[in-house]
C-alpha positions in Angstrom: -67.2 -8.0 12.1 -70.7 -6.1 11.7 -73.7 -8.1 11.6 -75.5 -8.8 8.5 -78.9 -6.2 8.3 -80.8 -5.4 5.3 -82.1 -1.8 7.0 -78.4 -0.7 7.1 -75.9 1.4 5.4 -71.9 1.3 5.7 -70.8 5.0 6.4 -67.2 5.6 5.4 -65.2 8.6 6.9 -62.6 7.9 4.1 -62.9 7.5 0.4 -63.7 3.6 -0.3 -62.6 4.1 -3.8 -58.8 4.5 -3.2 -56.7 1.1 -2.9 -52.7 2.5 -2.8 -51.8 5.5 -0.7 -49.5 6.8 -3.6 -49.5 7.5 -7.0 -46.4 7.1 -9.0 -45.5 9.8 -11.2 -42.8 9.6 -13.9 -41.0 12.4 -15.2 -38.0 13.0 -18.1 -36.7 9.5 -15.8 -37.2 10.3 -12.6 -40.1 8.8 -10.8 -42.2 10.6 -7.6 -44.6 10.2 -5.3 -48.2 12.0 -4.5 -50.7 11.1 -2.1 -53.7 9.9 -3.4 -55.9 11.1 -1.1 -55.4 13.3 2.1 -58.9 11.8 3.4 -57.1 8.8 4.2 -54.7 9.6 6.3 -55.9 8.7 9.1 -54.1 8.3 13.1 -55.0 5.6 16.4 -58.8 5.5 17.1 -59.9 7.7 14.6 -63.0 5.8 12.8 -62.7 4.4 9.2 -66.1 2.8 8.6 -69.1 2.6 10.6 -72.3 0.0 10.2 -75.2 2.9 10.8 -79.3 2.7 10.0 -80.6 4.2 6.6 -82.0 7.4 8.3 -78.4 7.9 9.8 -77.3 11.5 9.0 -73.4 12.4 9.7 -72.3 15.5 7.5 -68.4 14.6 8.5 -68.9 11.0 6.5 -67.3 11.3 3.1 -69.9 8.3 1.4 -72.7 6.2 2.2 -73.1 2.5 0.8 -76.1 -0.4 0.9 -74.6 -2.3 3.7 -72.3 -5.6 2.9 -70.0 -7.5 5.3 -66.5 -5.4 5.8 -63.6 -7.3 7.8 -61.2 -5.6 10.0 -58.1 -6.0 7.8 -54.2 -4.8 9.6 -54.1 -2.2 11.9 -58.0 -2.0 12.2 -60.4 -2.8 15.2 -63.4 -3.3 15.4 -65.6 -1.6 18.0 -69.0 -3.9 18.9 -70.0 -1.1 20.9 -70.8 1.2 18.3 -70.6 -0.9 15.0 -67.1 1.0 14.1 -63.9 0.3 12.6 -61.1 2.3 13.9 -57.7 2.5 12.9 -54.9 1.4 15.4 -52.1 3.3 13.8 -51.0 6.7 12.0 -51.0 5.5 8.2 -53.3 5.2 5.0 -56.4 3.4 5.3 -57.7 1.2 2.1 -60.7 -0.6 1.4 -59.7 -3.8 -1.2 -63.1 -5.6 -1.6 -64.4 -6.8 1.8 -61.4 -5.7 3.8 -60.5 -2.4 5.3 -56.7 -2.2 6.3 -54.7 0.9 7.8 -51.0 0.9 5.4 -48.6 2.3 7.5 -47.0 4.9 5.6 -43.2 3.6 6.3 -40.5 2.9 4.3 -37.7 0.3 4.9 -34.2 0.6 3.2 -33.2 -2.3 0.9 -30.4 -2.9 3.5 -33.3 -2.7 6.2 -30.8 -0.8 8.4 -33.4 2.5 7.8 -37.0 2.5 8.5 -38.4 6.1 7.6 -42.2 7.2 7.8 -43.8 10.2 6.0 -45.2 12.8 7.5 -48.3 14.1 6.4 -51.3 16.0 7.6 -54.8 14.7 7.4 -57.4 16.4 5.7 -58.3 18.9 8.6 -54.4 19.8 8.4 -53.8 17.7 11.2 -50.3 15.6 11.3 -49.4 13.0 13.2 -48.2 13.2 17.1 -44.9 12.1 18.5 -47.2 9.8 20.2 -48.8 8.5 17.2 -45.4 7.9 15.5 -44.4 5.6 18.2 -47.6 3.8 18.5 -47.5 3.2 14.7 -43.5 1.9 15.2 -45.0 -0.4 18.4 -48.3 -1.9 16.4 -45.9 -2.4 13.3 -43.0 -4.5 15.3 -40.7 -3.2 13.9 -37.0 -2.4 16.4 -34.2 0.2 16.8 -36.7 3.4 17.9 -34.9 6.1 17.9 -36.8 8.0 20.3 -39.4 10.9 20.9 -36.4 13.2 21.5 -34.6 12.6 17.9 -38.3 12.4 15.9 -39.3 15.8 17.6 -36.2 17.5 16.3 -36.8 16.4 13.1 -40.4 17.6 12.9 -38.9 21.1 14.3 -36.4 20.9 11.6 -39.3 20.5 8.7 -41.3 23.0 9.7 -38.2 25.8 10.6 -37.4 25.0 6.4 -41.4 25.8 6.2 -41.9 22.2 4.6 -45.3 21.0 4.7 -44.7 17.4 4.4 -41.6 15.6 4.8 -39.7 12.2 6.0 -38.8 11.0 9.0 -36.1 8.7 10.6 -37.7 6.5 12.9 -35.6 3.4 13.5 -32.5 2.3 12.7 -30.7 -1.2 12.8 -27.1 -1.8 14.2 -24.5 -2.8 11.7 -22.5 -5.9 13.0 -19.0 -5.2 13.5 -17.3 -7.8 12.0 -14.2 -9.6 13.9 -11.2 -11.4 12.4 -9.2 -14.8 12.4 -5.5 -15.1 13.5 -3.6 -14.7 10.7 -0.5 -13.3 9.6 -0.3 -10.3 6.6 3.5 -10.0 4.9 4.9 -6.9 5.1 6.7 -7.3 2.1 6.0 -7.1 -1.9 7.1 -10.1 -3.5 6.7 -11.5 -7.2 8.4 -10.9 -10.6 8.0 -7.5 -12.1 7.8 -6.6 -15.4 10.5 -4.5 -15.6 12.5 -1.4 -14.7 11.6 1.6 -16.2 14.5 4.0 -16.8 14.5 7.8 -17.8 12.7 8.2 -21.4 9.7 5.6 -20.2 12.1 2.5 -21.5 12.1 -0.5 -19.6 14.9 -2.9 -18.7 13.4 -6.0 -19.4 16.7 -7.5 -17.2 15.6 -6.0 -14.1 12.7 -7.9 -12.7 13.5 -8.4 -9.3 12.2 -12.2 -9.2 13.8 -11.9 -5.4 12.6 -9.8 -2.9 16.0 -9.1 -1.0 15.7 -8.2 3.4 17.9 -6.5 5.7 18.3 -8.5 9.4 16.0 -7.2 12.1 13.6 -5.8 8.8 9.6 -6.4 9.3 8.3 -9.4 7.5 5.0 -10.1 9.4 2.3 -8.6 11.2 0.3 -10.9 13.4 -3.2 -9.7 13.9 -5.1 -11.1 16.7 -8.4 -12.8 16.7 -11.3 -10.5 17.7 -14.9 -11.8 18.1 -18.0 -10.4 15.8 -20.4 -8.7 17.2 -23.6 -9.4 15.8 -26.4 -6.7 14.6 -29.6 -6.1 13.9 -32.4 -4.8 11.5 -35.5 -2.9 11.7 -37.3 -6.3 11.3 -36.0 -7.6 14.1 -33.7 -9.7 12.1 -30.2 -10.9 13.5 -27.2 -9.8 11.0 -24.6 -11.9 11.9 -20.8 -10.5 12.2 -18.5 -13.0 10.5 -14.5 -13.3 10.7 -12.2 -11.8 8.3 -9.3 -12.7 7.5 -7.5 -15.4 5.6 -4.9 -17.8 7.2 -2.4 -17.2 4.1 0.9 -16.9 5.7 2.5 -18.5 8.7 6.4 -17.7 10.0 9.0 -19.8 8.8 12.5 -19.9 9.3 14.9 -17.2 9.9 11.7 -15.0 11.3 11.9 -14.0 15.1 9.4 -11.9 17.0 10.2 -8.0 17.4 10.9 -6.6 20.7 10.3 -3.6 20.0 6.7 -3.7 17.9 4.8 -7.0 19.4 2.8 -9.0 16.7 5.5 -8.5 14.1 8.4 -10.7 12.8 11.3 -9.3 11.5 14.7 -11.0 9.6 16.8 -12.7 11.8 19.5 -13.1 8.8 20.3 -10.7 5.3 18.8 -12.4 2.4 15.6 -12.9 0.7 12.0 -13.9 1.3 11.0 -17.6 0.2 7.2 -18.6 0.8 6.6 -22.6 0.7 3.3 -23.9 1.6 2.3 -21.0 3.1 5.7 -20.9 5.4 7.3 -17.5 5.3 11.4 -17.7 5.7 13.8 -15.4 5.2 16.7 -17.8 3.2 20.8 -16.4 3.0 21.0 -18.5 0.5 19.1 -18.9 -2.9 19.0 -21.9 -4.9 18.2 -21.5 -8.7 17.4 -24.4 -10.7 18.2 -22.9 -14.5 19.5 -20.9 -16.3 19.3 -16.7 -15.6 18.1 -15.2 -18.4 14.3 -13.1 -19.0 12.4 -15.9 -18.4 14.1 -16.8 -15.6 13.4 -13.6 -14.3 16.2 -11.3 -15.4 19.0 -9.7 -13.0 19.6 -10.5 -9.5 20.5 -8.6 -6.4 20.5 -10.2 -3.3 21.3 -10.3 -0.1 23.1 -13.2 1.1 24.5 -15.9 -1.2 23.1 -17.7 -4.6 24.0 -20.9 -5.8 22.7 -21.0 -10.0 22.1 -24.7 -11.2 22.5 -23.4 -14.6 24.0 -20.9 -16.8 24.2 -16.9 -16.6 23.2 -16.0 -20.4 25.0 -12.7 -21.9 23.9 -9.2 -20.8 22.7 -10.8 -17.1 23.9 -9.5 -14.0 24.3 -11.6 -10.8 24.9 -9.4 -7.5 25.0 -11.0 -3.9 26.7 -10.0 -0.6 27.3 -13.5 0.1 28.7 -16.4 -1.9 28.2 -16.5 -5.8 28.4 -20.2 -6.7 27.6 -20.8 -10.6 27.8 -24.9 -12.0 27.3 -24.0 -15.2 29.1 -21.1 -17.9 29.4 -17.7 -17.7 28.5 -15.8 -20.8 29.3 -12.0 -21.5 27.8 -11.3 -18.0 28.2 -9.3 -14.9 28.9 -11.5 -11.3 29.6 -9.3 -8.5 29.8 -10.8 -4.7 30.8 -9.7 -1.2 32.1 -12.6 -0.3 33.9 -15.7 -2.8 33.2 -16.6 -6.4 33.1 -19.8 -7.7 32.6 -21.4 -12.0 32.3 -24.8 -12.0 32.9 -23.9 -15.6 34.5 -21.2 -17.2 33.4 -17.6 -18.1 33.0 -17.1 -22.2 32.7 -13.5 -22.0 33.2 -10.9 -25.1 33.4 -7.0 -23.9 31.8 -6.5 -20.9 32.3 -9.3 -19.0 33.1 -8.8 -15.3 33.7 -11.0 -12.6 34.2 -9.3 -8.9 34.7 -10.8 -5.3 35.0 -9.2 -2.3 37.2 -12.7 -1.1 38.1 -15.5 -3.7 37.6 -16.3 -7.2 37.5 -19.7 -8.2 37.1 -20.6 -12.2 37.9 -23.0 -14.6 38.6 -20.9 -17.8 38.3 -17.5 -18.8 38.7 -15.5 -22.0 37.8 -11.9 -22.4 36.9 -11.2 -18.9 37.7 -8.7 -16.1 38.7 -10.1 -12.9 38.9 -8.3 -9.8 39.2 -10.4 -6.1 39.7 -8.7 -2.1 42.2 -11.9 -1.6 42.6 -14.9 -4.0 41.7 -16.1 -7.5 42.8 -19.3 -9.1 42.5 -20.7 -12.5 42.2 -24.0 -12.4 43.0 -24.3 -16.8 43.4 -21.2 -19.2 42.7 -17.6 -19.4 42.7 -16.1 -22.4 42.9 -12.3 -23.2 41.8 -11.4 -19.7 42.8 -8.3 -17.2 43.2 -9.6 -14.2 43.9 -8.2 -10.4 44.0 -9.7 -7.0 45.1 -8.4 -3.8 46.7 -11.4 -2.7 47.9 -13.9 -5.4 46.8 -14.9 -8.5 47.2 -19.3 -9.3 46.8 -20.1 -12.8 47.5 -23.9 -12.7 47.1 -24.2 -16.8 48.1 -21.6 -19.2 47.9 -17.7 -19.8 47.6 -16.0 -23.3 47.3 -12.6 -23.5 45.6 -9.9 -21.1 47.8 -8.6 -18.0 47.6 -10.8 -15.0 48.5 -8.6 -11.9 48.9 -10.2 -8.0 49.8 -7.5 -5.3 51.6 -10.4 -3.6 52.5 -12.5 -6.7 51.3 -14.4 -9.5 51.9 -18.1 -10.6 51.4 -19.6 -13.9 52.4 -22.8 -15.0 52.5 -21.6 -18.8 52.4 -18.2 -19.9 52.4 -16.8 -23.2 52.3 -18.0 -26.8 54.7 -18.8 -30.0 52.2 -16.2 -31.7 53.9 -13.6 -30.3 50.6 -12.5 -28.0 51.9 -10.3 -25.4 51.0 -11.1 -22.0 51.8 -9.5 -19.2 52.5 -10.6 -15.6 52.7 -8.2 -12.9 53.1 -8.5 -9.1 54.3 -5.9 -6.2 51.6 -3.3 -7.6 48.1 -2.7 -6.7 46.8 -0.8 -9.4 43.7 0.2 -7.0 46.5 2.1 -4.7 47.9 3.2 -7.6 44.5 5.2 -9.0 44.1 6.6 -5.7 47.4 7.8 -5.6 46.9 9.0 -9.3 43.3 11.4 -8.1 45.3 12.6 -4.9 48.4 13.8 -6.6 45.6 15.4 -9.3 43.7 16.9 -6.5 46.6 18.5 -4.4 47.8 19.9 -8.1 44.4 21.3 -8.5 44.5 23.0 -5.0 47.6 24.3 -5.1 46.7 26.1 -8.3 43.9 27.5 -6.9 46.1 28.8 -3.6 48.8 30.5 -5.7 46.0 32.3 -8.2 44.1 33.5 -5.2 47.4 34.9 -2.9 48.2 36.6 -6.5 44.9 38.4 -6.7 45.2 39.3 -3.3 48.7 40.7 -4.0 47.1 42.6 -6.8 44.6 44.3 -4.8 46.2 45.1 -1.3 50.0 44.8 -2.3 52.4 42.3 -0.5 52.6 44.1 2.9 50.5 41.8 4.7 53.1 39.0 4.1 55.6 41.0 6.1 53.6 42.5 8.9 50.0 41.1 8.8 48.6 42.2 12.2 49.7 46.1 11.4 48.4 45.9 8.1 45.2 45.1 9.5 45.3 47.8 11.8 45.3 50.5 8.9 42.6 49.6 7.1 38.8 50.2 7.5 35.4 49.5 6.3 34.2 47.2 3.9 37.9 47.2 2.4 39.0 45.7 5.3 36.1 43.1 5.3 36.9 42.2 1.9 40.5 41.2 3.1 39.7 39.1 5.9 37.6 37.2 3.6 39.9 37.2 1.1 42.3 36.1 3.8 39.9 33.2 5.2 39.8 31.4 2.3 43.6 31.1 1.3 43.5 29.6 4.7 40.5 27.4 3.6 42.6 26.5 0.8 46.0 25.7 2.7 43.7 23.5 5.1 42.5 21.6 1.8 45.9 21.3 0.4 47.5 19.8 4.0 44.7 17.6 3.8 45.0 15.7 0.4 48.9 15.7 1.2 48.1 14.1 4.8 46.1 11.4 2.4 48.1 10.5 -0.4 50.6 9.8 2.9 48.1 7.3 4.1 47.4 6.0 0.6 51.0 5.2 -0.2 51.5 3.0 3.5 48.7 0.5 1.6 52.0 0.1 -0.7 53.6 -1.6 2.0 53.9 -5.7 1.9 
């Protein structure tokens, strides 16, 4: 600070009248930046302000004032020695009543990850030094330099675009790279869906898959391991923390077993479908429903493994399982296929498109208006009306049968069959009506073939005559070019054809041995 003098002036190398180094200009919305005046730029121990006498002369001052006390504000000194103040960094000096200060003319991004400074010349066209750059970054405290190497190319840059003025990077924080928690993701999409959407943009409202179905040794989890943060910094100097991701959603439940093949994941140890309770993921070959199966129950199922319904299948439902189908309640006019058995507590009320299929047994205890079709067994354990029925084994109705056709490949027993309406019903056993269709295509297909044979060996008749049937290897002999090429192919595919025909003949062969008790 200068001491007080009456006989003394203030001479300022700057303009004392200019309190901001920019001036904010805004245009049609978009706002810039000027510089007030160049005459403040100023750089390290270049004098702002100097306490001189009244008969002082100094062309180079830009104003001279009756002396008043002026404090050393930031980034000034103050020099005893010669009653100076000098700035200690590149920047903008201001004078704001009795204080001079030196702004440094940096910026800082909102994130603070960026500090940035302008680069400007002074008003002798001077600009700042590398050296005065990194003084000013010093003085101001600020961290992350990016080095004299980095700010050099950037200046080199400006002035090869022929800029005059321009920004440059000077610092820069380090983003924290965040770790995680160990937690498990699932690998799977489960939840209802609205719907199917079929061809036209219609959507089957049936077909919601409330059931995410698996396959064994399928990937269910991924573990992901627990990595530490690494914290970061800003241009301030200010720690940003790294935090842990992750959310501990999921954890493996039954039926789940680590994969040899891919470590961290967990795959099916079982077909079925994926149950989460309390966070435990299992893989269940059996689903238990608790009512009835219907839209709001979530529509159709498919699953893999077995179902057991605590309710009733409504009409227009399908029920599909590789495992066991068990049903305590009715079946409407609905669809139940399963790979394995079939039991109705009740009975099956069906109307025109009722199906009931099982790779095993079926086990019911009425039945009207329903097709039946069981791998081994099914037993009635009351009535069946108006049903077509088939089993590959034998069919046990242990009530009575009205109508329909009841067929057993190795018999059928009633206890009452028929009515005094005169309802035909009809009882079959010894067939398989499945053996019988097969047969049935085969004998169509060999028919077919052996058409084709005769109408090809005809055509060639027509066009090389019937002299090849008698000596084939001399008729060959005599012929040439692309007639002859047109024979042999000709030729190859009535063999093709004889192949074909031997072939659906060797099959219907094997069909007709499934005859056999």
């Amino acid at each position: 600070m200068a001491s007080e003098n009456g006989r003394k002036n203030l001479a300022f190398y700057i303009n004392p009248n200019i309190e901001t180094p920019f001036n904010i200009i805004e245009k049609g919305g978009v706002r810039s930046k000027n510089i007030n005046d160049v005459r403040n730029i100023t750089f390290p121990k270049k004098l702002l302000l100097k306490i001189v006498p009244e008969d002082f002369i100094d062309p180079s001052a830009y104003d001279r004032q009756d002396y008043a006390k002026i404090h050393a504000g930031r980034f000034v000194y103050y020099d005893e020695s010669d009653q100076g103040f000098y700035s200690q960094i590149y920047g903008y000096a201001v004078l704001k009543g009795s204080k001079i200060s030196v702004e440094p003319l940096v910026e800082i991004t909102k994130d603070k990850l960026r500090a940035s400074i302008y680069y400007i010349p002074n008003k002798f066209g001077e600009y700042p030094s590398v050296e005065h750059i990194r003084q000013t970054f010093i003085e101001t405290k600020l961290k992350g330099y990016l080095g004299d190497e980095k700010i050099n190319y950037q200046i080199d840059d400006l002035k090869k675009q022929g800029k005059k003025l321009g920004i440059l990077t000077i610092a820069k924080g380090v983003t924290p790279e965040n770790g995680q928690i160990e937690h498990y993701i699932l690998l799977k999409e489960v939840g209802k869906k609205v719907g199917k959407v079929l061809e036209g943009g219609r959507i089957d409202y049936k077909e919601q898959n409330a059931f995410t179905p698996v396959m064994k040794g399928e990937e269910i989890l991924e573990r992901k391991p627990l990595i530490q943060p690494k914290d970061g910094f800003d241009v301030l100097g200010n720690m940003i923390k790294g935090v842990y991701l992750g959310e501990k959603i999921f954890i493996p439940g039954r039926n789940l077993e680590e994969s040899k093949e891919k470590l961290s994941f967990f795959t099916a140890a079982v077909n079925g479908v994926i149950s989460i309770v309390d966070r435990k993921v299992s893989v269940d070959n059996k689903v238990v429903i608790r009512k009835d199966i219907n839209l709001e129950s979530g529509g159709n199922l498919d699953l893999e493994g077995s179902v057991e319904i605590y309710g009733n299948v409504k009409s227009g439902f399908e029920v599909k399982a590789t495992g066991d189908i068990i049903i305590h309640g009715n079946v409407e006019d609905a669809v139940i296929l399963a790979g394995n058995d079939i039991v109705i507590d009740n009975g099956v009320l069906g109307k025109e498109k009722a199906r009931i299929k099982a790779g095993n047994n079926i086990v019911i205890r009425f039945a009207q208006n329903t097709h039946f079709y069981a791998g081994k067994n099914i037993t009635v354990k009351e009535s069946m009306i108006q049903c077509t029925v088939f089993a590959k084994n034998t069919v046990i109705i242990e009530g009575t049968v009205v109508g329909g056709e009841i067929t057993g490949k190795h018999g059928v027993m009633v206890k009452v069959a028929g009515s005094d309406k005169g309802v035909e019903t009809r009882l079959t056993a010894g067939v398989d009506p499945e053996v019988q269709r097969k047969i049935k295509d085969k004998e169509e297909e060999k028919k077919m073939l052996e058409g084709d044979y005769t109408e090809h060996l005809e055509d060639i008749k027509m066009q090389f005559g019937n002299q090849f049937l008698i000596d084939l290897k001399g008729f060959l002999s005599v012929l040439r070019g692309s007639r002859k090429i047109k024979f042999i192919e000709m030729l190859t595919k009535l063999g093709n054809l004889t192949k074909e025909v031997n072939r659906v003949k060797n099959e219907i062969v094997e069909v007709r041995k499934e005859i056999a008790f």
